[in-house]
N, C-alpha and C positions, 0 to 999 in steps of 0.2 A: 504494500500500500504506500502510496506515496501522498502528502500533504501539500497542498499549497496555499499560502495565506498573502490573500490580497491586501490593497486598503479599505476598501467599500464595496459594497453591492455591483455597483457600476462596475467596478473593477474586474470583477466576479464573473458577471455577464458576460462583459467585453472577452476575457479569455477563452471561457468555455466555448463561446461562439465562435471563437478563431480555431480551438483547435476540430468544431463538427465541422465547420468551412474547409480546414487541411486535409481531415480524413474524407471529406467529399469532391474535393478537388483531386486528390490520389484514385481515389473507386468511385467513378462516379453510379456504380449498382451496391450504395452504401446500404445497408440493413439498419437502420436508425430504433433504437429503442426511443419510447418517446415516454415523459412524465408531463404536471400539471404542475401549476400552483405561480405564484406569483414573483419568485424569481426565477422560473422557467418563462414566464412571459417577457421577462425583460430579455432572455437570451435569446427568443425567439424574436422578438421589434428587432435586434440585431441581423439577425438573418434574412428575414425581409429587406434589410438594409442592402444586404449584401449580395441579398438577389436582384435587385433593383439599380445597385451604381458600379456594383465590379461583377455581374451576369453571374452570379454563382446560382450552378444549376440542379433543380433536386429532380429531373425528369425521369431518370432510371433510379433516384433512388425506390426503395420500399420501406414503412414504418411500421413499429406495434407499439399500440402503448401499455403503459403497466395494468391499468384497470380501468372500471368504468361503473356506475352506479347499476343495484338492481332493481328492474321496475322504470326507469327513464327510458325513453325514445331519443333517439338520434337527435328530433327534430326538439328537443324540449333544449331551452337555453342554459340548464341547470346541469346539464350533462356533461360528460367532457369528451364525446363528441364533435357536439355546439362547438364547446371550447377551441377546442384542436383547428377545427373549422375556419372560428372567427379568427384565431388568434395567428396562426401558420399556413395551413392548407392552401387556405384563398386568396391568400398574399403571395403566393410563389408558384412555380409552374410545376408542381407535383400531378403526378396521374391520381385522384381519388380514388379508382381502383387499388392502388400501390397501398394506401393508406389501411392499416387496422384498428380496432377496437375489439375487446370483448362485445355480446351482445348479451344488454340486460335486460331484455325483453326475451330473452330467446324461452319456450315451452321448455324445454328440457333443460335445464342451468349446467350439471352435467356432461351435457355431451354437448355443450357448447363448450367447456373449460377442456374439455380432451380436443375439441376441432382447433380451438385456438392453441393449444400445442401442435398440433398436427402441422398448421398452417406457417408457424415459425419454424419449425423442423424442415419445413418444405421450400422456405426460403432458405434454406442455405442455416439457420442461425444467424443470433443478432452481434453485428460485428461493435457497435458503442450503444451503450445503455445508460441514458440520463437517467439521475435519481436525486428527488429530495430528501428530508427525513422527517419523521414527525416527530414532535416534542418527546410521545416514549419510544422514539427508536425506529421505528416503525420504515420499513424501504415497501414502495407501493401501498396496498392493503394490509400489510402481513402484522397485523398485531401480534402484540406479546404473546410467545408462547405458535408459533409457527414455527411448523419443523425445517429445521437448519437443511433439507432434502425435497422440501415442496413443491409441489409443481404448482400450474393455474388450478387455482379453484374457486367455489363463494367463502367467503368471509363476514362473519358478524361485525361491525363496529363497535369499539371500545364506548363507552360515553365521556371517555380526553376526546376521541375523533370527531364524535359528535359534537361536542361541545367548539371544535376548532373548525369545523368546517360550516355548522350553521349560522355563520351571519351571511352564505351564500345560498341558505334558503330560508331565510326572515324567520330563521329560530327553529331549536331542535326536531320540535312538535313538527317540522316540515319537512324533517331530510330521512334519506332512503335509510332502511336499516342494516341492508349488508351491500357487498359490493364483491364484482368477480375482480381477484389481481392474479398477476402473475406468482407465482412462488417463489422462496427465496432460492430454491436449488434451480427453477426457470432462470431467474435473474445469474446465477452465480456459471448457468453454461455458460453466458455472453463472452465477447472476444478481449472486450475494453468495457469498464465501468467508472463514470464520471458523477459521483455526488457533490452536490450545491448544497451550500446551507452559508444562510447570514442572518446574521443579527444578533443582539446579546441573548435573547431567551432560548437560542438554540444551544450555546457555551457549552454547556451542561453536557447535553446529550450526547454532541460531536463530540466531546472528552471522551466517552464512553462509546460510543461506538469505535473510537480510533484506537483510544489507548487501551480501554478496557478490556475483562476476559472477556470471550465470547460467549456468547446463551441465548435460547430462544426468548428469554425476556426482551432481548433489544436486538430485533433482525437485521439491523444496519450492519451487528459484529461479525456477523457472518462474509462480509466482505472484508476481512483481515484474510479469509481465506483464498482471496480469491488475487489469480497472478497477475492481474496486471489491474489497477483498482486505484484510480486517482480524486481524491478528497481536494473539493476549491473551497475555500470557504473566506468568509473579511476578518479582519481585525476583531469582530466582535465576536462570532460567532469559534476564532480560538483563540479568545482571551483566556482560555483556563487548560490549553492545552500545553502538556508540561517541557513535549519535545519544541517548542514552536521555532525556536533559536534555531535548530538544525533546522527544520521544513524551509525556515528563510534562504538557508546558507546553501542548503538542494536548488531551490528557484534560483538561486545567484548565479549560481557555478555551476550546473550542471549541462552540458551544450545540448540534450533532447530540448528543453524551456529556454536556448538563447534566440531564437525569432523570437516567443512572446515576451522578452523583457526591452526590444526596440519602443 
């Protein structure tokens, strides 16, 4: 696992987004694992950017994302879907076809969580896989107490998830109660993994999943096992990380990271 510690969110962005831009300018039949959330959104304004003034092109690529609500339609704004849609998809010249989600509509939840393995196995495998983390730990869906070997499946949500995710449906009483995600052993096949995390009230848990032992308490730790596993985070978010002096001294000097310190 490797760490890198920015100054700010922005910072954070900017990088992550140069190195999906490097790996998709290299392949351009890039296998893009895709997350949500609100500093995914700012790496994604970036992309857009970037498809738009320097022609970076997602046309052969294909994407999965980690999860998706169960009981939402595509067409509902609350989905991430919708999300994916409004925020990436249609701002750049991707085949929609190319594009995945679990389905949380789907009659058989089931053998929709086997298809969506099927269909990543059939892509080839996912060659970089964005990741947030949630305040317990949490990579995708996978609350506490998901086996370190998991594949996609449904997931109950904790009431931390709840609680963190309903001011995007005007309060708990409004949001779905489980969700299909990827698995952390799904997650842990990928080629490259790239988690984001900023801000002070993440501190904590980035401590823990980086430095800490590993356990299905905080699935994030399960990517200490994993070979190639690169941690971005700002100032604030590893304010309490204890190597952070080395992580610096790695970005400094180490010639893979000398483009992103121009």
């Amino acid at each position: 696992m490797e760490v890198i510690i920015r100054p700010d969110e922005d910072a954070v962005a900017e990088l992550v987004a140069r190195m999906i831009a490097k790996e998709l300018r290299a392949n351009p039949h890039l296998v893009l694992g895709l997350a949500t959330g609100r500093t995914m959104e700012s790496v994604y304004a970036r992309l857009v950017l970037m498809h738009r003034q320097e022609q970076l092109d997602f046309s052969l690529c294909r994407t999965f994302n980690l999860d998706e609500y169960v009981g939402l339609s595509p067409d509902d704004p609350r989905s991430y879907r919708h999300w994916m849609n409004r925020t990436l998809f249609q701002q750049v010249n991707i085949d929609l076809r190319n594009t995945h989600l679990p389905n949380g509509q789907a009659a058989d939840l089931e053998a929709e969580c086997a298809r969506y393995e099927r269909a990543i196995s059939r892509s080839g495998g996912i060659d970089l896989q964005l990741l947030g983390i949630g305040r317990d730990g949490h990579i995708g869906f996978n609350e506490p107490l998901s086996a370190l070997r998991s594949l996609t499946r449904v997931k109950a949500l904790t009431p931390a998830t709840l609680a963190q995710n309903a001011p995007y449906f005007g309060g708990v009483e409004g949001m779905p109660r489980r969700a299909i995600t990827m698995g952390v052993g799904t997650i842990l096949e990928c080629r490259r993994c790239v988690l984001l995390a900023t801000g002070p009230d993440k501190a904590g848990i980035v401590t823990k999943a980086v430095e800490g032992p590993i356990t299905a308490m905080v699935s994030a730790t399960a990517l200490q096992l994993h070979p190639r596993c690169t941690v971005v985070v700002d100032e604030e978010a590893g304010s309490q990380l204890q190597g952070a002096d080395y992580y610096r001294w790695i970005f400094a000097n180490e010639p893979e990271w000398e483009d992103y310190r121009k």
